[in-house]
N, C-alpha and C positions, 0 to 999 in steps of 0.2 A: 826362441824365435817363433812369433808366427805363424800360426800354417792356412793355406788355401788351398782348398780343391776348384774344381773347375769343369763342369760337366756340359754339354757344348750338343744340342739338337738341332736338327736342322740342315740347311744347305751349305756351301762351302762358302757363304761369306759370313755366317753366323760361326764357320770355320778359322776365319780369318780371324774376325773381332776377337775371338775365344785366345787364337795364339797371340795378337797386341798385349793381349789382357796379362796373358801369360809373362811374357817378356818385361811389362813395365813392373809388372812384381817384386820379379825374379832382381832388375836390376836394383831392388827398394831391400833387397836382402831379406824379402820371403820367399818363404818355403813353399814350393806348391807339392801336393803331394797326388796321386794318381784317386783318380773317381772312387768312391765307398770306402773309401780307408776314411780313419779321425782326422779332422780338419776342424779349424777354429772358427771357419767362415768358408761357405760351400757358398760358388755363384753358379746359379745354372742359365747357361745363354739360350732362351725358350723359341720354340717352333710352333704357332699354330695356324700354318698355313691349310692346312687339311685337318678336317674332324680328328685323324688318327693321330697328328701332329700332340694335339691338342690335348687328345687324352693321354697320349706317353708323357707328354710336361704335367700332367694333372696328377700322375701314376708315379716318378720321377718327383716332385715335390713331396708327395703322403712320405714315398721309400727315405729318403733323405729325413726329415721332419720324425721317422720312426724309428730310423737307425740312429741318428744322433739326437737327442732329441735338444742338446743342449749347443748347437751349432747355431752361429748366426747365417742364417739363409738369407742367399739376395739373388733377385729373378729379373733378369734383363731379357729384353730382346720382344717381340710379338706379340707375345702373349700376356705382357701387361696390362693391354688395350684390354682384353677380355678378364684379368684381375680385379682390373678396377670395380667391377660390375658384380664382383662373387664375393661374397662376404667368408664364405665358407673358407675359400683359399687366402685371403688380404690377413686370416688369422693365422695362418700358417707359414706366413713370409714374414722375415721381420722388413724389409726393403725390398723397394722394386724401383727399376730405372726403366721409363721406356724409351721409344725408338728415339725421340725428341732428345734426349738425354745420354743418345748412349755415345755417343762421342767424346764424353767428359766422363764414362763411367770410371775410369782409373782414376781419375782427380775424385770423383765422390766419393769413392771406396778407401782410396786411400788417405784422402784429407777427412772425410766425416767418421769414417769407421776404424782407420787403421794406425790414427794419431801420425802418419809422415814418419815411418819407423825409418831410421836411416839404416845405412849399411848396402852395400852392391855386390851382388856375385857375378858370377860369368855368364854369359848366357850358354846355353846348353849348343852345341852344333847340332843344325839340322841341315837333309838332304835338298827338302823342297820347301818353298814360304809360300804362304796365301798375302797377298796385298791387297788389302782393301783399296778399290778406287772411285765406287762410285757409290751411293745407295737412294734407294727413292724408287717410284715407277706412278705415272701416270696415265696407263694405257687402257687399262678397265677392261678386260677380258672379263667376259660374263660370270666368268665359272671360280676366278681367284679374287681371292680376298685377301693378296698382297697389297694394291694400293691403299687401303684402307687401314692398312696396318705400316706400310711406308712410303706415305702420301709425298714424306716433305722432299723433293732431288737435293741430294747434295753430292756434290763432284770436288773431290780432295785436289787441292794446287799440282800441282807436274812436279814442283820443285819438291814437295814435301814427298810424293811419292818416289824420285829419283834417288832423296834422302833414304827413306826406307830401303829400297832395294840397295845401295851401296852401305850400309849400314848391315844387312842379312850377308854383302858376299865380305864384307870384313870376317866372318864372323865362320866365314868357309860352305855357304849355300850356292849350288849349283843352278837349283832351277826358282824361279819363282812364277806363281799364277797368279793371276790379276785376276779380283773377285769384284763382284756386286749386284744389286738386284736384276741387272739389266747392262751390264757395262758398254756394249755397243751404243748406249745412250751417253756413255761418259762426253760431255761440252762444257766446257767453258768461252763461253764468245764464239768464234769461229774455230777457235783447237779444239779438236776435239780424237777419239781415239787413235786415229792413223796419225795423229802429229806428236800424241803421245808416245806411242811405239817409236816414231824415229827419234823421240829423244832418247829415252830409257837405250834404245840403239845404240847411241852417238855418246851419251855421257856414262855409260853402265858398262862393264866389263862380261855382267851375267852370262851366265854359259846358255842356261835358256829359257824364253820367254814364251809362257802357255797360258794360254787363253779360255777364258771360261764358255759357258749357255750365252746362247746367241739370237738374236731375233732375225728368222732369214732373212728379212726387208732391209737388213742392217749392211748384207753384203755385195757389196758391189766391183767392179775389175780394177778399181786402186787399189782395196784392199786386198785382193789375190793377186796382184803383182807385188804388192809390201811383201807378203810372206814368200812367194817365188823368187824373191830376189835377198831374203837376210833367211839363213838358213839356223839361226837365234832364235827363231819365231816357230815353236813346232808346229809344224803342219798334220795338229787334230783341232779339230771343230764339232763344239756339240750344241747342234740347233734345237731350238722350241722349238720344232715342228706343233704336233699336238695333232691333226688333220690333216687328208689330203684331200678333202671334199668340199668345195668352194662353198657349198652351203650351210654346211657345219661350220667353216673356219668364221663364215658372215655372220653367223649364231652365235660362235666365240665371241663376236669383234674385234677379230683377228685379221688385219688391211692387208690380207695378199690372196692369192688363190692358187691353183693345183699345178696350172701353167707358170706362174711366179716361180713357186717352188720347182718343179722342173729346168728352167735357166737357171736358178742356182745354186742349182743339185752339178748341172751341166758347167757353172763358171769352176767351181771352187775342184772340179778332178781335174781343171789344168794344173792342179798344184802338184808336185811330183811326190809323191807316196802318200798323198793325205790319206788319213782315213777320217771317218765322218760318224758321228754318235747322236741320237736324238729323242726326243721325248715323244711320246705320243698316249692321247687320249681314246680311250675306246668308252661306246655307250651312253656320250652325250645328249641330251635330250633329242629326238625326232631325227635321231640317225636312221637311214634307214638301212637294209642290206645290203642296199645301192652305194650311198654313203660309204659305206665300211669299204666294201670290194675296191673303191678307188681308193681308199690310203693303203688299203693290202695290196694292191698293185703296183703304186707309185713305191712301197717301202721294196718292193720286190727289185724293182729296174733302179733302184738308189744305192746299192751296192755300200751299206753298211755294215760298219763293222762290230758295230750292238746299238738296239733300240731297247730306251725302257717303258713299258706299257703300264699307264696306269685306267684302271677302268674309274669310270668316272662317279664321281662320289659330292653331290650338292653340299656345299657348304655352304652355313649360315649368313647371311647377311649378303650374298653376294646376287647379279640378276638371273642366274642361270638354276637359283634353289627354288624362285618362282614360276620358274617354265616349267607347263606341264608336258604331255607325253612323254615323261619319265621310262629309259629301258629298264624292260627287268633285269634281277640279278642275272639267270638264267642265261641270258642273249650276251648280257655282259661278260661272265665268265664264256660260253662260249668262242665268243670277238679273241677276248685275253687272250686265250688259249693258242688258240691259231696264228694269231699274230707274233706269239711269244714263240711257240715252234717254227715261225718263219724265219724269225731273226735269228734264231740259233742255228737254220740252216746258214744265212748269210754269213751269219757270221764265220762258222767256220770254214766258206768260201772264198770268205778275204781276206780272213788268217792265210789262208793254202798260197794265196799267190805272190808272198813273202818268203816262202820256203826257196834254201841255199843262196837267199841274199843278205847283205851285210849291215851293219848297222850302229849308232853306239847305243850304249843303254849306262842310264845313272842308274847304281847300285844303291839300294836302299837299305838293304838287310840281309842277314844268311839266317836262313831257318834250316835244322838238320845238314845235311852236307850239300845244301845247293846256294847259290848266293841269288838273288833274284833284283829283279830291276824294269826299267820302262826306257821304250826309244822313246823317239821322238815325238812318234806317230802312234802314241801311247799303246803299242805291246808289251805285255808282259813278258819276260826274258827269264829263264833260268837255266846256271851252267855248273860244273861241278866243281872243275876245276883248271886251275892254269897248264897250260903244255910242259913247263917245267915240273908239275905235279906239287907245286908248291899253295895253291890257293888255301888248305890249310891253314898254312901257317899267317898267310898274311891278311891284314885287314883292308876290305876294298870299298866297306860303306862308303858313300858318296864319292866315290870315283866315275872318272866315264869310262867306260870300258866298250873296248869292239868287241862285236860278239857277230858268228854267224848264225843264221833260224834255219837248223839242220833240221827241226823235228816240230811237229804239229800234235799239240793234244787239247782236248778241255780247254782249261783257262788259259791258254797261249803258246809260247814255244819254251823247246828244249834249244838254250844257245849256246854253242857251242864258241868258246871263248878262243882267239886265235893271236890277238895283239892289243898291244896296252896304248 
């Protein structure tokens, strides 16, 4: 038999592709085997959305190409675009598929590389699925060099994704996340994301439906009535913010400003227990201290539950590598800093106002004696054991389980399990 490893950089929709990938294999009766073990054919699904992206897929290729050195290597995904141009590394792949391509990379891999080996096994159960639904972006934010690299939009049928997801809960999946460069841009004609939700609703059994990175301009009081009213649809949101300073964000060309963000900061807590997660950039060219203080403000009265900070770093080819007034490292690490010990105070403030409420949480794994898992509202849950004293003995991966958040520490709660 066969074997295929599978090494997967990137965002959770280069997430996604990687588990397709995975699945069509598995059901062709290969073998996939876990990252850096012997494999007949190593595909790495590549990220170089950031210089740092770029050099772990450069680093990640040499490591692979050294360890095996007799493996068929095949490089999908972003970083193609920038293959094609390096001779250094085009010797080092035997195949690459880019983004143009990558929707039939199963059919290439398997039809040009794999001879069409028959044979089908089971698929593996899992707790949670990544579904790909949309991919592309054409919004040109100054600083990323995603459209350039997923110029083309392509938005997958309703009926094919309905397919997918009742095909995952055959299969005994509880939750699935809907991925893509931009999903909030998923269209087709006039359907577009809220019509999809009400299908996948309406023709889907799924226990629950989680939502990926969001463009705040994307959200509007349809949508926070959809989720207030189907209790299937977790209520977590993790917006691109990036800014909260209307100057900076028009530097981005980024189409909203600080009061934008403000109403729908303000729509989406009518949701009942939402918590809210977001990205944010510090040290953008001609930020000033003015600049920063109002996103360190706005993130302060925003009542998040984690923000990730990335300090800003010019990437090649994009319009924001040519603006000068460039911050220093210095200011930047500074900005980091601060905003990074902001959010961890937040955060542990909106963990706290969860405690002795109840909740369910999909069980993912038991590591050592505690079983661990996520609500809705994506906390982390850990509990020891059932009131019978029997968690032990029985297995609860992918169950939902009630749990109470008796306890607050670090990476989340202690829950204490009460009913099944």
């Amino acid at each position: 038999m066969r074997t295929i490893a599978i090494c997967t950089l990137g965002c959770k929709l280069n997430q996604a592709e990687a588990e397709g990938l995975r699945e069509k294999f598995e059901e062709r009766g290969l073998k996939i085997v876990e990252p850096f073990q012997k494999a007949d054919f190593y595909i790495i699904n590549a990220c170089a959305v950031t210089q740092k992206a770029e050099k772990e897929t450069r680093q990640l290729i040499s490591r692979i190409k050294r360890m095996f050195p007799k493996t068929y290597l095949i490089v999908i995904g972003c970083f193609t675009s920038i293959l094609r141009l390096d001779r250094e590394f085009i010797g080092k792949v035997d195949k690459w598929i880019d983004n143009k391509n990558k929707e039939k990379a199963d059919k290439l891999i398997l039809g040009q590389i794999l001879k069409k080996k028959k044979g089908k096994n089971e698929l593996k159960k899992k707790t949670r699925a990544f579904i790909k639904i949309q991919d592309g972006c054409r919004n040109y934010c100054s600083y990323c060099i995603v459209p350039y690299l997923r110029k083309e939009i392509l938005n997958k049928p309703p009926q094919k994704i309905i397919q997918e997801i009742k095909n995952r809960e055959r299969n005994g999946c509880q939750e699935i996340v809907l991925v893509g460069t931009n999903i909030g841009n998923y269209r087709i004609g006039k359907y577009d994301l809220k019509d999809l939700l009400r299908e996948i609703l309406d023709k889907t059994t799924i226990k629950r439906i989680r939502l990926t990175s969001f463009w705040p301009t994307l959200i509007n009081q349809e949508f926070v009535k959809l989720i207030q009213n189907n209790p299937r649809i977790c209520p977590h949101i993790h917006l691109s913010i990036q800014s909260a300073s209307s100057e900076v964000l028009e530097k981005m060309n980024r189409p909203y400003s600080r009061k934008d963000l403000e109403k729908i900061i303000k729509q989406l807590k009518q949701i009942k227990d939402i918590n809210l997660t977001a990205d944010i950039i510090v040290g953008f060219p001609g930020e000033s201290e003015k600049d920063f203080q109002e996103t360190y403000n706005f993130v302060k009265s925003s009542q998040f539950l984690k923000i990730h900070v990335f300090k800003f770093s010019a990437r090649p080819g994009t319009k924001a590598s040519l603006v000068e007034d460039e911050i220093s490292d210095k200011i930047k690490k500074i900005r980091s800093n601060k905003l990074i010990k902001l959010g961890e105070k937040l955060s542990e403030k909106q963990r706290k106002t969860f405690i002795n409420s109840t909740s369910e949480a999909l069980i993912e794994n038991k590591r050592s004696e505690y079983w661990q898992g996520y609500t809705p509202n994506y906390l982390k849950v850990f509990f020891k054991s059932l009131p019978t004293g029997q968690a032990g003995k029985q297995n609860l991966t992918n169950q939902i389980v009630k749990v109470k958040l008796v306890k607050f520490y670090q990476d989340g709660f202690m829950g204490k399990f009460i009913s099944l």
